[in-house]
C-alpha positions as CSV (number, residue, x, y, z in Angstrom):
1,X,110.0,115.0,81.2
2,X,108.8,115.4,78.0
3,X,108.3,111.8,77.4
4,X,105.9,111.5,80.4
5,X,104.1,114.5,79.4
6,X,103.5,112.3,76.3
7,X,102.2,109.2,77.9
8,X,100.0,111.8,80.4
9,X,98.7,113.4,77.3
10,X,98.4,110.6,75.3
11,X,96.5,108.3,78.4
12,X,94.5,111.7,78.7
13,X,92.7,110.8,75.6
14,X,92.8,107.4,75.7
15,X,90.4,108.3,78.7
16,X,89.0,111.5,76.8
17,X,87.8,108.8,74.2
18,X,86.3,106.7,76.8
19,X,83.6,108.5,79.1
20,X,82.3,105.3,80.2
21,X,85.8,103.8,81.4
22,X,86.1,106.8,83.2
23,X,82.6,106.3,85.0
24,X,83.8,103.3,85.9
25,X,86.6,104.4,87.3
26,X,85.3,107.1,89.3
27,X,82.9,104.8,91.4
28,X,85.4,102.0,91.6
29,X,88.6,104.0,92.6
30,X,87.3,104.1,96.1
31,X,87.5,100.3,96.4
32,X,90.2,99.1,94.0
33,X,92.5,102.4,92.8
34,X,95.4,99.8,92.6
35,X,93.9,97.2,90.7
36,X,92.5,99.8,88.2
37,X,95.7,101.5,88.0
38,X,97.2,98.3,87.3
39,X,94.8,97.9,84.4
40,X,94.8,100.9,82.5
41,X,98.9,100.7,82.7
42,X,98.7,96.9,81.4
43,X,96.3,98.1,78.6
44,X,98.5,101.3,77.6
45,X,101.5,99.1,77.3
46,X,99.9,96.2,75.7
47,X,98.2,98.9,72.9
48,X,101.5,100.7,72.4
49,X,104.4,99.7,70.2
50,X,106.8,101.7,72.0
51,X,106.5,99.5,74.8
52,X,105.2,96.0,72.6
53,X,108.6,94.6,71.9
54,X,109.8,94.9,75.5
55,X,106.6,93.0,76.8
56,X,107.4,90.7,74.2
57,X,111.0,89.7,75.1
58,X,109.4,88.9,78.9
């Protein structure tokens, strides 16, 4: 529990830091939620080291 509130908080300003992104988002989520979903969690794991050495070893 407290580790997802983490990664909510810490992809909170991850999008906080990036108006545009969010822009983005907003008029594409209608279209393609999944696919943007799929990016932003591919970007947060390849920008995190808790996550880097797993992706690594795949």
């Amino acid at each position: 529990m407290v580790y997802c509130t983490y990664v909510t908080n810490r992809a909170e300003l991850l999008c906080q830091s990036m108006s545009s992104w969010k822009s983005v988002i907003r008029s594409l989520e209608h279209k393609t939620q999944p696919t943007i979903w799929l990016l932003l969690i591919v970007f947060f794991l390849h920008f995190s080291p808790v996550f880097r050495p797993s992706l690594m070893v795949v």
